[in-house]
GULOVO-298943 format. One record per residue: x, y, z of N, C-alpha, C, CB in turn; residue in three letters; residue number from 1. Coordinates in nm, 3 decimals, always signed. Glycine has a CB too. Example, Ala and Ser with C-alpha at 12.3 -4.5 7.8 and 13.67 -1.06 7.14 Angstrom:
<lumpas>
@n.east: +1.319, n.north: -0.569, n.up: +0.780, ca.east: +1.230, ca.north: -0.450, ca.up: +0.780, c.east: +1.320, c.north: -0.330, c.up: +0.780, cb.east: +1.131, cb.north: -0.447, cb.up: +0.905, res: Ala, n: 1
@n.east: +1.285, n.north: -0.225, n.up: +0.708, ca.east: +1.367, ca.north: -0.106, ca.up: +0.714, c.east: +1.290, c.north: +0.003, c.up: +0.787, cb.east: +1.408, cb.north: -0.060, cb.up: +0.572, res: Ser, n: 2
</lumpas>
This chain:
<lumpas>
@n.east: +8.740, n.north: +11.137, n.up: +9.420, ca.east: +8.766, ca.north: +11.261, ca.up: +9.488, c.east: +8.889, c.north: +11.242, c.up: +9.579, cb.east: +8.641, cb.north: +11.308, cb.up: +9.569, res: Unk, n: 1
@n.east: +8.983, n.north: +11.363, n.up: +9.573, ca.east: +9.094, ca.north: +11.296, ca.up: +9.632, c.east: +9.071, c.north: +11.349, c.up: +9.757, cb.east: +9.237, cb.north: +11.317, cb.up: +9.572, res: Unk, n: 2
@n.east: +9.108, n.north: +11.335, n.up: +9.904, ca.east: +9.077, ca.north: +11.409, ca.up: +9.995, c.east: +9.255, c.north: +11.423, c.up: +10.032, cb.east: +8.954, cb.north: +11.342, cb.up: +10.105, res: Unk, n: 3
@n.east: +9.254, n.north: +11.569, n.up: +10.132, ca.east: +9.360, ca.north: +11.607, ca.up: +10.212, c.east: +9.441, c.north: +11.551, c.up: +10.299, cb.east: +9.331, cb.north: +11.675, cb.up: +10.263, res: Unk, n: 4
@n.east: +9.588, n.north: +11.552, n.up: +10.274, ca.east: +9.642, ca.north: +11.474, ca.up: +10.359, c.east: +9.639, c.north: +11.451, c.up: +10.500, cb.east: +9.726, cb.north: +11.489, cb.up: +10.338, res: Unk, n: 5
@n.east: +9.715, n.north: +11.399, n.up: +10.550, ca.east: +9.692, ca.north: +11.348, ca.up: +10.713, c.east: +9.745, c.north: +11.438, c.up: +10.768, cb.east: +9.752, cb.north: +11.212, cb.up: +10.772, res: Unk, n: 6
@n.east: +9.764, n.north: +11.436, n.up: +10.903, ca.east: +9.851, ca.north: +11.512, ca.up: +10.970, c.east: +9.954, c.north: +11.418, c.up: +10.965, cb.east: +9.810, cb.north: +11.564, cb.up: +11.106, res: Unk, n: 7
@n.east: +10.107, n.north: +11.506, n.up: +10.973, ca.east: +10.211, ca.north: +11.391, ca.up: +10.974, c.east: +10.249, c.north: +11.256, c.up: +11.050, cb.east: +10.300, cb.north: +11.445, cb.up: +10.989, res: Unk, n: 8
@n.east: +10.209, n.north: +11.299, n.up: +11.201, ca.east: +10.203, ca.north: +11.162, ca.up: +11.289, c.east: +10.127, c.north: +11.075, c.up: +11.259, cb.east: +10.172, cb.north: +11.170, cb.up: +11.413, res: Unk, n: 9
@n.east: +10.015, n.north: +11.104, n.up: +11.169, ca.east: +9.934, ca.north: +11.005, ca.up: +11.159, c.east: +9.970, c.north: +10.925, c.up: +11.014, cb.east: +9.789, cb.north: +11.063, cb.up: +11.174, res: Unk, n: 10
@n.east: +10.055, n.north: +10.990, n.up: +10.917, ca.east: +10.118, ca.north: +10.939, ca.up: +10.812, c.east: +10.188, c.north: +10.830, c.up: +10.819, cb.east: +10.185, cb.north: +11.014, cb.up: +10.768, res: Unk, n: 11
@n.east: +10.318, n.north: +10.888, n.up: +10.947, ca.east: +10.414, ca.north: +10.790, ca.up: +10.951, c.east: +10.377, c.north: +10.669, c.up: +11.054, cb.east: +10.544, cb.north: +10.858, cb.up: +10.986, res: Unk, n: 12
@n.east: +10.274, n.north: +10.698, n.up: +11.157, ca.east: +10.210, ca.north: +10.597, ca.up: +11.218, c.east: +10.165, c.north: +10.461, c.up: +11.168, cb.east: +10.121, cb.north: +10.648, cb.up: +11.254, res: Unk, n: 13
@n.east: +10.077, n.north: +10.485, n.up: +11.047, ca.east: +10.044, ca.north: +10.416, ca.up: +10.971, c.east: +10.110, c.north: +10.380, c.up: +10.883, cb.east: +9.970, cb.north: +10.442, cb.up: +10.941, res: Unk, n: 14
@n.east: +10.228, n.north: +10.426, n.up: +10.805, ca.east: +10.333, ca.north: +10.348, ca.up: +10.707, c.east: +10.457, c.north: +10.313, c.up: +10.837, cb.east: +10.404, cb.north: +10.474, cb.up: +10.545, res: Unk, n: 15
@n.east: +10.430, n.north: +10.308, n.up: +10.947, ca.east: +10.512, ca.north: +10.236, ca.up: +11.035, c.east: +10.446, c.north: +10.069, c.up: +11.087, cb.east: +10.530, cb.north: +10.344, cb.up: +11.164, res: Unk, n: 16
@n.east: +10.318, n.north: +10.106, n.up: +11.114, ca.east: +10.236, ca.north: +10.029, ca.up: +11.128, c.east: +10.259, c.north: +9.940, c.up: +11.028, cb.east: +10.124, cb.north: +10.079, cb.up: +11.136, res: Unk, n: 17
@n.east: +10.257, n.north: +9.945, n.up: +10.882, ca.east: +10.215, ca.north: +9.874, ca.up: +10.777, c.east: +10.385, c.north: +9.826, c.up: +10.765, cb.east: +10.124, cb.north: +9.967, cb.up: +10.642, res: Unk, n: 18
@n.east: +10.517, n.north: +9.850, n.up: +10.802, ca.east: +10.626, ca.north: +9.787, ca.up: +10.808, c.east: +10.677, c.north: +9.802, c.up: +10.762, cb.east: +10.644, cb.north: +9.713, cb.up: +10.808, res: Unk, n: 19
@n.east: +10.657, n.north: +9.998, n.up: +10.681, ca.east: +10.726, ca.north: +10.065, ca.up: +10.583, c.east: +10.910, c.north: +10.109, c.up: +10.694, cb.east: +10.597, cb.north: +10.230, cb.up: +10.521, res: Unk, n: 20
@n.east: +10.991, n.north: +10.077, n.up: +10.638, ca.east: +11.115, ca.north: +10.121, ca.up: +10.750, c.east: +11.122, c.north: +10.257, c.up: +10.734, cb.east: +11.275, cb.north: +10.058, cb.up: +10.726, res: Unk, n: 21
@n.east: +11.092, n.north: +10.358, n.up: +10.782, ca.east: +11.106, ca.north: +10.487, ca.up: +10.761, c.east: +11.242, c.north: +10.563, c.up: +10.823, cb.east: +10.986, cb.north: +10.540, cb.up: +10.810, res: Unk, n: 22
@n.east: +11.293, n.north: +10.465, n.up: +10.940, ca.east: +11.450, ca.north: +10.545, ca.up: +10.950, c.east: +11.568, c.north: +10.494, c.up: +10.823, cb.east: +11.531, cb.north: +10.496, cb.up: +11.127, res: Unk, n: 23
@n.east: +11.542, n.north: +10.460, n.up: +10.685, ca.east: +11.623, ca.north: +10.474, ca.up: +10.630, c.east: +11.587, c.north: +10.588, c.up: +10.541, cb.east: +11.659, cb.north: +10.367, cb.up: +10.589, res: Unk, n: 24
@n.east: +11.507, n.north: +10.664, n.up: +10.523, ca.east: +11.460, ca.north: +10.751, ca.up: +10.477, c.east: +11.545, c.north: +10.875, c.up: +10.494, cb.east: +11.345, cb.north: +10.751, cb.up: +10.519, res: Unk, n: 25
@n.east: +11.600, n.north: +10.984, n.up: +10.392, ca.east: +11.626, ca.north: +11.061, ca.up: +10.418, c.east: +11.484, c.north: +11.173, c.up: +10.413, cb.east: +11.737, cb.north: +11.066, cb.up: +10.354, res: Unk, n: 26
@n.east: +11.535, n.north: +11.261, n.up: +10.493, ca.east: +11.444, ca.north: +11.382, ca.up: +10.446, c.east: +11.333, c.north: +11.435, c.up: +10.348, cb.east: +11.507, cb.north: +11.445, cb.up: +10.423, res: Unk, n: 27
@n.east: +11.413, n.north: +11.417, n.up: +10.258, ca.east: +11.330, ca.north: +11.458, ca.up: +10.136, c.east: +11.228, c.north: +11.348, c.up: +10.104, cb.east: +11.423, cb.north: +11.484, cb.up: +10.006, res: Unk, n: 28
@n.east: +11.296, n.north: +11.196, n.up: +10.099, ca.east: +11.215, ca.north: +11.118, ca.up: +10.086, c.east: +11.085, c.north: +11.086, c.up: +10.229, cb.east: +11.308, cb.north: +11.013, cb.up: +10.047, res: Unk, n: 29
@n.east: +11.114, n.north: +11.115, n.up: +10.296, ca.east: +11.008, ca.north: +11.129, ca.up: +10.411, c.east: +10.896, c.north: +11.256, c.up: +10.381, cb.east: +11.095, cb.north: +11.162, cb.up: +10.561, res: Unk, n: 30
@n.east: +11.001, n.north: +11.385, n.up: +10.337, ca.east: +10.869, ca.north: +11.472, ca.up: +10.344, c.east: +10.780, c.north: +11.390, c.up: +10.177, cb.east: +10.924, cb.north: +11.698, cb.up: +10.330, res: Unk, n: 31
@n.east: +10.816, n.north: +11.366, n.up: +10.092, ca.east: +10.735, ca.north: +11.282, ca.up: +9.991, c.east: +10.619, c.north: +11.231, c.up: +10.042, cb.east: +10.808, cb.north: +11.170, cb.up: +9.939, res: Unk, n: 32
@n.east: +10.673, n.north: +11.140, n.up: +10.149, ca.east: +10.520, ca.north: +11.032, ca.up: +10.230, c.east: +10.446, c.north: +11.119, c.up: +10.329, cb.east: +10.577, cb.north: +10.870, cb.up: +10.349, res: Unk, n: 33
@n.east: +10.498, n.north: +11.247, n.up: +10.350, ca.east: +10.420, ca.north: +11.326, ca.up: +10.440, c.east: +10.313, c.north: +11.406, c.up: +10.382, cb.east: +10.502, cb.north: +11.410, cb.up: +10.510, res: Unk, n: 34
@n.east: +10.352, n.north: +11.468, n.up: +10.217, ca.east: +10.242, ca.north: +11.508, ca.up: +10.160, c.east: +10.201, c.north: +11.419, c.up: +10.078, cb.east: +10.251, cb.north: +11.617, cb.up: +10.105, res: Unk, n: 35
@n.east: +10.187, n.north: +11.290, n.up: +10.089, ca.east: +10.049, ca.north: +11.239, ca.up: +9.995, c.east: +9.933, c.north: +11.248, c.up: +10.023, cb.east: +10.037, cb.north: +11.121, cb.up: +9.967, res: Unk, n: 36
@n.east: +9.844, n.north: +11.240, n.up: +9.962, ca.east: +9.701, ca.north: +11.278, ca.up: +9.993, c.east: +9.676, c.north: +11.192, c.up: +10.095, cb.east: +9.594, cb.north: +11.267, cb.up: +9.877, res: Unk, n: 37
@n.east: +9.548, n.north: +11.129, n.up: +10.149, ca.east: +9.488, ca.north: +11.032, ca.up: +10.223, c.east: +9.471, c.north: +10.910, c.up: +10.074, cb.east: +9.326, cb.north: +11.103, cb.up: +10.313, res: Unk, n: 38
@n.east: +9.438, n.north: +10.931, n.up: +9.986, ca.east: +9.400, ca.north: +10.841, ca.up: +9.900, c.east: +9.499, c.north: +10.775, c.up: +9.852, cb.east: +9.332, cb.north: +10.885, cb.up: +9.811, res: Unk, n: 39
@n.east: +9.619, n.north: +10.865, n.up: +9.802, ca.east: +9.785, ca.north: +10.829, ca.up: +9.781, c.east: +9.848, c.north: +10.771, c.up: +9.900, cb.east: +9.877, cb.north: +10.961, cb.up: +9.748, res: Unk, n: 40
@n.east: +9.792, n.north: +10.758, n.up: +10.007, ca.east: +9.819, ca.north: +10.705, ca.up: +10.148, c.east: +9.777, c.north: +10.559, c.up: +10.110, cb.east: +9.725, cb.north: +10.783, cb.up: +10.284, res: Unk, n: 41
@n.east: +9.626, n.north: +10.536, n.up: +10.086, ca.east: +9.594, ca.north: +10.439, ca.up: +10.092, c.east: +9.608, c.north: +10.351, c.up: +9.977, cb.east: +9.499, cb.north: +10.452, cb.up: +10.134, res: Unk, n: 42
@n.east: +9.618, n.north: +10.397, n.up: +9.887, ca.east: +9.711, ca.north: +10.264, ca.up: +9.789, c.east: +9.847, c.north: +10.212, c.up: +9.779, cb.east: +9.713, cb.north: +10.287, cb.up: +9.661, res: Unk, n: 43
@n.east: +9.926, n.north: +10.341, n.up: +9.840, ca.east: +10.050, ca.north: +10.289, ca.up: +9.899, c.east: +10.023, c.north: +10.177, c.up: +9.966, cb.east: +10.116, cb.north: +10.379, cb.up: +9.986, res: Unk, n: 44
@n.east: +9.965, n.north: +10.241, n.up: +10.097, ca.east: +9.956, ca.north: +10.103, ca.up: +10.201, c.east: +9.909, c.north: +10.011, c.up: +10.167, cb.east: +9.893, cb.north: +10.105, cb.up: +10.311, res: Unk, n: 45
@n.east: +9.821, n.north: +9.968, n.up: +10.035, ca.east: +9.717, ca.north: +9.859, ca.up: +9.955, c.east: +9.870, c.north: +9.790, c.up: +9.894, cb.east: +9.569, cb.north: +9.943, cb.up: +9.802, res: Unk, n: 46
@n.east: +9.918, n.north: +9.859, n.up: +9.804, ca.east: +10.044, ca.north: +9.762, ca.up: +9.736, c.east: +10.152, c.north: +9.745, c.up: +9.853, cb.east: +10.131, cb.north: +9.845, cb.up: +9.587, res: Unk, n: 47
@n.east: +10.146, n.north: +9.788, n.up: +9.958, ca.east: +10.246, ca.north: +9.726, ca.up: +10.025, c.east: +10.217, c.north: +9.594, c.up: +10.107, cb.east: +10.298, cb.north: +9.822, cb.up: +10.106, res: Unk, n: 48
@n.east: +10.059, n.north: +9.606, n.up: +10.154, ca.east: +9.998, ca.north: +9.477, ca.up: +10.174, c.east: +9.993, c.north: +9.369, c.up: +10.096, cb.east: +9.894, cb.north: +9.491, cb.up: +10.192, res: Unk, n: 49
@n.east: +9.989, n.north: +9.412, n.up: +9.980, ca.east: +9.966, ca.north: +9.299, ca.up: +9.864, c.east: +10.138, c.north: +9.268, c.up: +9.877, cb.east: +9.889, cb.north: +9.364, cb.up: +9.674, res: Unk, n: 50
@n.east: +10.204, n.north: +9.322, n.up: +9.844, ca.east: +10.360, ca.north: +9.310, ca.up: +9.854, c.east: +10.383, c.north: +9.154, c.up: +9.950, cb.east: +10.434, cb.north: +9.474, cb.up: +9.949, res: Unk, n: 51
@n.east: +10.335, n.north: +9.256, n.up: +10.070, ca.east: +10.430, ca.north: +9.223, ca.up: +10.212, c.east: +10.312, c.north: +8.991, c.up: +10.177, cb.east: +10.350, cb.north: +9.409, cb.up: +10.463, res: Unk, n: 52
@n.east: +10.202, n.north: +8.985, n.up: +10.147, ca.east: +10.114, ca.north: +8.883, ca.up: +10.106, c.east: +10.265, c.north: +8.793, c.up: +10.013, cb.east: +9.948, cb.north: +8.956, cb.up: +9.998, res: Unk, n: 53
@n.east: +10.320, n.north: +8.868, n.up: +9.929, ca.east: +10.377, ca.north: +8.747, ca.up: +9.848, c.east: +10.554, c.north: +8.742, c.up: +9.909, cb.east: +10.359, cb.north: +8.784, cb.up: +9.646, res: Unk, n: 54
@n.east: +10.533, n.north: +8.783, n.up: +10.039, ca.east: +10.690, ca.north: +8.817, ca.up: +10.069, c.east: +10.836, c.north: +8.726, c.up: +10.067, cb.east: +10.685, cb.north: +8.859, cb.up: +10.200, res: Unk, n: 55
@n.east: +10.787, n.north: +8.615, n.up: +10.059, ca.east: +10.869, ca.north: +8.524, ca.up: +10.033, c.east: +10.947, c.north: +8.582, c.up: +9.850, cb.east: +10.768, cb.north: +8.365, cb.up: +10.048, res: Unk, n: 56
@n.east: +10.889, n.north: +8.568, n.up: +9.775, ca.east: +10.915, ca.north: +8.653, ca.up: +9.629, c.east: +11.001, c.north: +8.755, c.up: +9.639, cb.east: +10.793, cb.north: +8.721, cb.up: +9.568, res: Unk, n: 57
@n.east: +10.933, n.north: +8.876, n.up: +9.746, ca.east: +10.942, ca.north: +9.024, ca.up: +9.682, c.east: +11.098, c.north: +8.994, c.up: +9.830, cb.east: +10.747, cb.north: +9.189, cb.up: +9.702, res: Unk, n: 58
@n.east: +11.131, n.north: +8.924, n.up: +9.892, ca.east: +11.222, ca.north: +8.922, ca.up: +9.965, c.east: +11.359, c.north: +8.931, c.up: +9.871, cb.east: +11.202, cb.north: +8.808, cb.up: +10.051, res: Unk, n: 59
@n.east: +11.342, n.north: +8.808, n.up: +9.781, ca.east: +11.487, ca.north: +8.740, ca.up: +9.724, c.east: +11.506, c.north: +8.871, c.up: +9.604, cb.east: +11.468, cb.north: +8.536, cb.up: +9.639, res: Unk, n: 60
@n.east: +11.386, n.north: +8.922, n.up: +9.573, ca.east: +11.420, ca.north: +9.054, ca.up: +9.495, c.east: +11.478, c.north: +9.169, c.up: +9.560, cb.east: +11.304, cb.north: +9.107, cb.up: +9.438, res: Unk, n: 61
@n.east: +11.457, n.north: +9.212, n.up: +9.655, ca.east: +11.477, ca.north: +9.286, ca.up: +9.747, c.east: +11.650, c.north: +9.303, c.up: +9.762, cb.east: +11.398, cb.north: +9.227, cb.up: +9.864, res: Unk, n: 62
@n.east: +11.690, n.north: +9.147, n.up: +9.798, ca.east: +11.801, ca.north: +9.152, ca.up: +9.828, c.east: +11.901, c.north: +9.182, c.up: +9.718, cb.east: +11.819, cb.north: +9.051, cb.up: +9.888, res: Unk, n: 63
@n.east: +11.849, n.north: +9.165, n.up: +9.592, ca.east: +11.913, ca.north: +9.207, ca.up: +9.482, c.east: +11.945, c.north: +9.349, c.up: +9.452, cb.east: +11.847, cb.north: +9.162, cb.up: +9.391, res: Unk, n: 64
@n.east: +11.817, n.north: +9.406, n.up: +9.505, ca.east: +11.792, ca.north: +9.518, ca.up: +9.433, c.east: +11.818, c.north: +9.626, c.up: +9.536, cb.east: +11.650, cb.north: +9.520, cb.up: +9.368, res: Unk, n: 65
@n.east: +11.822, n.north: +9.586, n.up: +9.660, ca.east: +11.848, ca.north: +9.655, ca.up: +9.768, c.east: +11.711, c.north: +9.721, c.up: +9.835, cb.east: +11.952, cb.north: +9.754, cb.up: +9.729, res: Unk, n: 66
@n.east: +11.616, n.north: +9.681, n.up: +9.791, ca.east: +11.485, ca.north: +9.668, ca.up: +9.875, c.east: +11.474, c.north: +9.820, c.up: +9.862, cb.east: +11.491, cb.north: +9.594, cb.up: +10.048, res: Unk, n: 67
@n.east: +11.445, n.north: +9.890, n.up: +9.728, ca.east: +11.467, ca.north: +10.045, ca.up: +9.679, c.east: +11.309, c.north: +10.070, c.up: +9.702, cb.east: +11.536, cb.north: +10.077, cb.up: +9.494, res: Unk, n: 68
@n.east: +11.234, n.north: +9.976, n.up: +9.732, ca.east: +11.088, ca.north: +10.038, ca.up: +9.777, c.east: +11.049, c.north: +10.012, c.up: +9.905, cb.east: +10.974, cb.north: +9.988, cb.up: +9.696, res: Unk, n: 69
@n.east: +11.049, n.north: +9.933, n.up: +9.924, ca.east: +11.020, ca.north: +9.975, ca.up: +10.082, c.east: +11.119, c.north: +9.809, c.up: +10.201, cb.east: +10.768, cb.north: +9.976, cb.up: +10.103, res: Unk, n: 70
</lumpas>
């Protein structure tokens, strides 16, 4: 069941929290993370944990790739 999104402070609170950089974000891509559900919230934040776990890896990719996810 999917439930309703957050209120926005509490969106970006928590993908700030979790070490998502959100001032490179333009607009559009911000309002994106503002309407995901709560559930689309929380697997974001699940693969970014798992991410941020192997970061040594997802670093040297990053720098290649220009770190196009988070």
């Amino acid at each position: 069941m999917t439930h309703p999104p957050e209120e926005p402070a509490g969106v970006l609170a928590r993908l700030a929290q979790a070490g998502v950089q959100l001032d490179w974000l333009n607009d559009d891509q911000r309002q994106v993370l503002l309407d995901l559900s709560s559930d689309e919230l929380a697997l974001l934040l699940s693969i970014k944990a798992r991410l941020d776990e192997v970061s040594p890896d997802v670093q040297a990719h990053s720098e290649i790739a220009g770190g196009a996810l988070f």
